[in-house]
C-alpha positions in Angstrom: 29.7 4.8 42.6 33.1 3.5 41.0 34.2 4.0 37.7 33.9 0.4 37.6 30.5 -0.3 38.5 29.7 2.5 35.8 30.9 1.1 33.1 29.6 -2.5 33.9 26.0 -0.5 34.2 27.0 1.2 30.6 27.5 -1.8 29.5 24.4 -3.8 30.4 22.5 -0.9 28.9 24.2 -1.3 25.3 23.8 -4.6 25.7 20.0 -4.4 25.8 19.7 -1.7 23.4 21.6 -3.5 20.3 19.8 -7.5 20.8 16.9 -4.9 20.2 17.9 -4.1 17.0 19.6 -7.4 15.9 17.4 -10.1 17.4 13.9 -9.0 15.4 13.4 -7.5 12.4 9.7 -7.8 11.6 8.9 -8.0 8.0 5.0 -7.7 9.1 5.5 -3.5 9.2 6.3 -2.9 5.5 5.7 -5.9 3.4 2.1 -6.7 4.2 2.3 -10.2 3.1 1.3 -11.0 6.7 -2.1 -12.9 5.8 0.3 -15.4 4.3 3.2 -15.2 6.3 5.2 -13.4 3.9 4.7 -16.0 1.3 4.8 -15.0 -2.2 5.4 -10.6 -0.8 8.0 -10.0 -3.6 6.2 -12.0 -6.5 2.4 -11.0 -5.7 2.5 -7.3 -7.2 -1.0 -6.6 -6.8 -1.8 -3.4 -4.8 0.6 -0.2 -3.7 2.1 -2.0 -1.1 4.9 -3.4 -3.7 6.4 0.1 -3.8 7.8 -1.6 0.0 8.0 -5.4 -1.3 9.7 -5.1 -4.6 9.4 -1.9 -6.4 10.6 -3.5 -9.7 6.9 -5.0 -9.5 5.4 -1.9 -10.1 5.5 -1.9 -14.0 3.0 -4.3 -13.6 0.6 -1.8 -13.0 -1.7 0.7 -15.3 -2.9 3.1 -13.1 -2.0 4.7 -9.8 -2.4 2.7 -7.1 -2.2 4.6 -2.8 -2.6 2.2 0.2 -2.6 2.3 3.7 -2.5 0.0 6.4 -3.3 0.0 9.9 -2.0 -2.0 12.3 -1.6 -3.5 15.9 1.4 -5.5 17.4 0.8 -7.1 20.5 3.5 -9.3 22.6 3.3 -12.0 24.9 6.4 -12.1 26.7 6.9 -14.5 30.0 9.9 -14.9 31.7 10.7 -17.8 34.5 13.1 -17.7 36.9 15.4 -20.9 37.1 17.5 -19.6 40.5 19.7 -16.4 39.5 22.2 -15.4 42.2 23.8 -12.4 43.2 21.9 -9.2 42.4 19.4 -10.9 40.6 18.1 -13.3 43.2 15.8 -10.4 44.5 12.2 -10.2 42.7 9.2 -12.2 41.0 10.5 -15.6 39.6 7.7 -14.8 36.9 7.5 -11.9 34.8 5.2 -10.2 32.5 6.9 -8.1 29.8 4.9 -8.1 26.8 3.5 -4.9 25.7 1.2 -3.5 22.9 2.0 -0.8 19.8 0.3 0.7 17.4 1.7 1.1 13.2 1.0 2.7 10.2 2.7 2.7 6.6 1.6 4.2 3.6 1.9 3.4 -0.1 2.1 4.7 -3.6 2.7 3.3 -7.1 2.2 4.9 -10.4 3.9 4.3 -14.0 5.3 7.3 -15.9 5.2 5.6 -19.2 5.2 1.9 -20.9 8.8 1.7 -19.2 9.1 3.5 -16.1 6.9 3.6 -12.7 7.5 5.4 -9.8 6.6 4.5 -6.4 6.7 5.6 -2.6 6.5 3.8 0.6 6.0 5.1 4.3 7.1 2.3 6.7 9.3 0.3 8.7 11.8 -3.0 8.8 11.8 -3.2 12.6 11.5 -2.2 16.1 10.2 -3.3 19.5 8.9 -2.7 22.6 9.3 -4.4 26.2 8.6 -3.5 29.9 9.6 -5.8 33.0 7.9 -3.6 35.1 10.1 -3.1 38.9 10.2 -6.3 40.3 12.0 -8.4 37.4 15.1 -10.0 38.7 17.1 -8.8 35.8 15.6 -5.3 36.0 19.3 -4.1 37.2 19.9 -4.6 33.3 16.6 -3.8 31.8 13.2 -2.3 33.2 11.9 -1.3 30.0 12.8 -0.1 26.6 11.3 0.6 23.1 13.4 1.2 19.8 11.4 2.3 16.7 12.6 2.9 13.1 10.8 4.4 10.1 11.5 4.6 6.7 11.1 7.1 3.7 11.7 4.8 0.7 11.2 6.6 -2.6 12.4 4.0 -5.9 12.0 3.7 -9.7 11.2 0.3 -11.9 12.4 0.1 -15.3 10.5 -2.9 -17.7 13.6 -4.2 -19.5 11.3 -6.5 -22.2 8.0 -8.4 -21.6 9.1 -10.8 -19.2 12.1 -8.3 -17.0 11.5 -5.4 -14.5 14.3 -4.3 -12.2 13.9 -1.9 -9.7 15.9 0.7 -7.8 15.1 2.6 -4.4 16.6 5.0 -1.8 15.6 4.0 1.9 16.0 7.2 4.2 15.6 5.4 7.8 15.2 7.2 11.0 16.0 5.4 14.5 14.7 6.5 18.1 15.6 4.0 21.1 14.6 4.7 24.9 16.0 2.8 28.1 15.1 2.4 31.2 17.1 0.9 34.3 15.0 0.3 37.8 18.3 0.5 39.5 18.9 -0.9 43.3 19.8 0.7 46.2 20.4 -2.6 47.3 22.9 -2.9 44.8 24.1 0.6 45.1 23.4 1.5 41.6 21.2 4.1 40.7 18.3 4.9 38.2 19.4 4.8 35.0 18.1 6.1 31.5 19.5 6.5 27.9 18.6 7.5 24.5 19.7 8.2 21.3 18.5 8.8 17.9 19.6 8.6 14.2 19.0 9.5 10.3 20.7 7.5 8.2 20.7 6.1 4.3 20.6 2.9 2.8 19.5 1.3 -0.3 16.7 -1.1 -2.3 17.5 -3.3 -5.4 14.9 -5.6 -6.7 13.7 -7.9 -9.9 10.7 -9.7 -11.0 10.7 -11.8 -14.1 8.1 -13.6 -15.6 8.1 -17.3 -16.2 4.5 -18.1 -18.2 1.4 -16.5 -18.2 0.4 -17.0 -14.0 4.0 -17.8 -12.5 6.1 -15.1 -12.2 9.8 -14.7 -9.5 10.4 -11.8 -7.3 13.4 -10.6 -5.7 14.6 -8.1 -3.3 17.4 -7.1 -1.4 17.5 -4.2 1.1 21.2 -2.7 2.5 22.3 -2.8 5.7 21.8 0.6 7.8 24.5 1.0 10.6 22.6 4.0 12.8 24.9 5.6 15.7 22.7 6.5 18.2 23.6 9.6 19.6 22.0 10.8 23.0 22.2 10.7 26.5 22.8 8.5 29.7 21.3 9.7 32.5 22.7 9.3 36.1 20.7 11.1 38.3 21.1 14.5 37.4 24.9 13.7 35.5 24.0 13.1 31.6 27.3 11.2 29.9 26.8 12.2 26.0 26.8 8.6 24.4 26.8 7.0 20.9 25.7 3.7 20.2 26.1 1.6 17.2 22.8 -0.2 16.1 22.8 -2.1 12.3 20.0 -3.1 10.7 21.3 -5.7 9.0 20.8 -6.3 5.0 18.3 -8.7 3.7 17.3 -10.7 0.6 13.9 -12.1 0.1 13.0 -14.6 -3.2 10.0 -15.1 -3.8 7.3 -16.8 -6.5 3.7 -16.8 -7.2 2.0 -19.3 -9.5 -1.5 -19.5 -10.3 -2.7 -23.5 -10.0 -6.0 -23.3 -11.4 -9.1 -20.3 -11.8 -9.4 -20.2 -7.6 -6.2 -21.3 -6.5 -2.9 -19.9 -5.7 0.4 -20.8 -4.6 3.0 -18.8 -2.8 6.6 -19.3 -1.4 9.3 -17.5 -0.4 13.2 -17.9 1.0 14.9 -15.2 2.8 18.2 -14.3 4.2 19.2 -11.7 7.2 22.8 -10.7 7.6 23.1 -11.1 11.6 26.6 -12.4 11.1 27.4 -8.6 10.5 26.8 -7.9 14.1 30.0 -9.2 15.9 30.0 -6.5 18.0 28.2 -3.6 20.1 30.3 -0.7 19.9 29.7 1.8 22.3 31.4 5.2 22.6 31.0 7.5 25.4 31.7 10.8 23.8 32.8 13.2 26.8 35.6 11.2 27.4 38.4 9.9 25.6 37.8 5.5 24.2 34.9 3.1 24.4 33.8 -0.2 24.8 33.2 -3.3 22.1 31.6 -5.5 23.1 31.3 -9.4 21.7 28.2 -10.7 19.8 28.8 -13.1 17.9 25.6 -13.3 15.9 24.6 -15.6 13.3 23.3 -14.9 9.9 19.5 -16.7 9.8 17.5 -18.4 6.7 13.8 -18.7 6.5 11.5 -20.0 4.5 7.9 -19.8 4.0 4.5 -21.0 1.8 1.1 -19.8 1.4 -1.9 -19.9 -0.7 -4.5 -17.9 -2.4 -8.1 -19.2 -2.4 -10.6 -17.6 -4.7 -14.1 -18.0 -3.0 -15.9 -15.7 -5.3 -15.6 -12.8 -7.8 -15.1 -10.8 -4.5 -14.1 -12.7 -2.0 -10.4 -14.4 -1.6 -9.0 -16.3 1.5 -5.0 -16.8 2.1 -3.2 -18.1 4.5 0.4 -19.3 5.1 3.4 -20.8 7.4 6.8 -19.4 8.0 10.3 -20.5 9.9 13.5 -18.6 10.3 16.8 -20.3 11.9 17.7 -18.5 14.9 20.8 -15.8 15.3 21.7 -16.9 18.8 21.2 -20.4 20.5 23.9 -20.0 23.4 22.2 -19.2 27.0 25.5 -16.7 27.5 25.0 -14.3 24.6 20.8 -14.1 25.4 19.8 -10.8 27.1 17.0 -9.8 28.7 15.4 -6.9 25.6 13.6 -9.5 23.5 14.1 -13.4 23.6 15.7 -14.7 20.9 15.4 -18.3 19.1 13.7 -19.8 16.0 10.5 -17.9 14.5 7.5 -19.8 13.6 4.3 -17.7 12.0 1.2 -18.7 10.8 -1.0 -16.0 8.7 -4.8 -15.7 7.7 -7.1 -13.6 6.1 -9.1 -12.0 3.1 -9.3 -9.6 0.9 -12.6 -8.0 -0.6 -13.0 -6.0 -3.6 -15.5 -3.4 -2.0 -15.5 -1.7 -5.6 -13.7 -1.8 -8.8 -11.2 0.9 -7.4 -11.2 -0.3 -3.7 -10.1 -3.4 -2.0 -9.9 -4.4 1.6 -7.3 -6.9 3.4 -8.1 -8.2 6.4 -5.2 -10.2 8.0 -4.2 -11.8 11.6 -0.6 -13.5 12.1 0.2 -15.2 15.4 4.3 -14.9 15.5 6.1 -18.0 18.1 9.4 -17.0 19.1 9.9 -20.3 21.4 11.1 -20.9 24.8 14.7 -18.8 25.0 16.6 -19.6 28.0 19.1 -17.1 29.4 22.2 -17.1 31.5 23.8 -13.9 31.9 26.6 -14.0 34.4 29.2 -11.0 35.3 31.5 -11.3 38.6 30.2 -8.6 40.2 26.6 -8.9 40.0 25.7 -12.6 39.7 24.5 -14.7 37.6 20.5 -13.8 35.6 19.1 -17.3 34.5 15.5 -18.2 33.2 13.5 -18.9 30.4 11.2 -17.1 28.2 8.1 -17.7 26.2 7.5 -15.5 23.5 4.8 -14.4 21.3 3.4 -11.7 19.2 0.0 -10.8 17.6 -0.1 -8.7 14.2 -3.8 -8.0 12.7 -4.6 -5.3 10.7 -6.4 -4.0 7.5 -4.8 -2.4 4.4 -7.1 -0.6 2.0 -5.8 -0.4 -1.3 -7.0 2.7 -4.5 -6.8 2.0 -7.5 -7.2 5.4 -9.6 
């Protein structure tokens, strides 16, 4: 195989691995505001998970507080072939992709005196998986291919005066991804792997202020993590040591909470994602000498959501909520075939039950559009990939909540 041909194959496989970690960050596996879309998740302070949401929340509380959540993402991912050429004509003109995956996080609040709490989460900003299975048209570029991060996010909250609570917190984030190429001999290019992982450190700041007695701002901003991925591409039986640069980009997240009467409760949030960071994928291939960057050109995105809280009973509450986020990407070129990106549209449901005065149950379901994508890849000596996707992802879940 030419050196060429190589490093076009390199290539495709950095390409894949960093939309991963651009394209979707999923609030839905650390906030837990996902019955309501993330409406209201740094402004509701009500339960452990705030330790994740906004940790300068946590004054608000009296007592010790642990949660845990368990959850299931599942996605719906179809491509459609619209005539690719070249090396990509070969295969189904539709494809499968979607897969399921399993989460868990883990919370913990408590308050050290009339000033300071202290809290801990267990939990994640993003991470994905997708298989084509062997007969995807693109599968030259992609087969399959899973990156997961977690996070170790200890913080502090200091109650400046009645109304004021800011908050402080490490974030201590590792990153695994794993690739898979079908390869061609059709082609002439071989079956391909890669991985990489990485531990790296970032940083939480976060406010809450009251406005009246019911109405109460929340914000929160998390840093941006740049991870270099450092593993293995596997040619064969040749491994070519490999970094690859993957940033979780920073976000900011305001939110507000106002009660509207005895059962009601409205909810809102607007949120900001740094994808204009991303410019490039910079790839280094560490047994020999210089590397590849490659173009982006990402865009930062806005969302906006709003929700509700319904009080049916003493016990019994029912929330619900609809969200939309600008997309990072809307040019068929710069689209790859990891996970589709476009605009975001959620709607959330569910209810939480107070099974006793210490425990209390959230039940929650979100259904998470990602739209209709289209792609249209092109390199000289491959051909040209070009199709459409339609995307979707399930979240449901429950988070049990102590209160000591």
């Amino acid at each position: 195989m030419t050196y060429k041909i190589k490093l076009l194959t390199l290539s495709s496989i950095m390409f894949a691995t960093h939309s991963f970690a651009g394209g979707y960050m999923f609030p839905e596996l650390g906030m837990m505001s996902i019955s309501t879309a993330g409406a209201g998740a740094q402004a509701v302070a009500e339960g452990a998970e705030t330790s994740f949401a906004n940790p300068a929340a946590m004054t608000e509380f009296d007592s010790t507080q642990i949660a845990f959540n368990l959850q299931r993402m599942v996605s719906d991912i179809e491509y459609t072939d619209f005539g690719s050429t070249g090396a990509f004509s070969q295969g189904e003109n539709t494809t499968q992709a979607g897969t399921a995956m399993p989460v868990a996080s883990f919370y913990m609040v408590t308050p050290l005196n009339d000033k300071w709490s202290a809290g801990l989460a267990f939990a994640s900003t993003g991470g994905s998986l997708i298989d084509y299975g062997d007969n995807f048209k693109g599968v030259l570029l992609l087969k399959d291919a899973q990156l997961l991060t977690a996070q170790l996010n200890p913080s502090v909250a200091y109650k400046v005066n009645q109304d004021l609570s800011i908050g402080v917190g490490l974030v201590a984030e590792y990153g695994m991804l794993e690739q898979n190429l079908a390869g061609s001999s059709q082609s002439g290019l071989p079956n391909v792997q890669a991985d990489g992982d990485s531990f790296e450190l970032g940083y939480t700041l976060s406010a809450l202020y009251q406005l009246t007695e019911g109405h109460r701002i929340g914000f929160a901003y998390r840093s941006e993590i740049s991870h270099d991925m450092e593993g293995n591409i596997s040619v064969r039986s040749n491994k070519i040591n490999s970094s690859v640069n993957i940033v979780m980009p920073a976000t900011a997240f305001v939110s507000g909470y106002h009660t509207m009467n005895e059962k009601t409760a409205l909810l809102w949030s607007l949120g900001w994602t740094d994808f204009s960071e991303i410019e490039n994928t910079a790839i280094s291939l560490t047994d020999r000498q210089g590397g590849i960057n490659i173009a982006r050109d990402w865009q930062d995105t806005f969302s906006a959501s709003l929700g509700m809280h319904y009080q049916v009973t003493s016990d019994w509450r029912l929330e619900s909520g609809l969200y939309y986020e600008t997309s990072p990407q809307d040019d068929p070129q710069f689209q790859y075939p990891d996970v589709p990106t476009g605009e975001i549209w959620k709607l959330g449901m569910g209810a939480s039950y107070n099974l006793s005065s210490q425990w209390r149950m959230q039940l929650y379901y979100e259904y998470y559009y990602g739209g209709t994508p289209e792609i249209e890849y092109s390199t000289d000596n491959l051909g040209t990939l070009h199709g459409e996707y339609d995307a979707d992802i399930h979240f449901f879940g429950v988070l049990m909540n102590y209160s000591f």
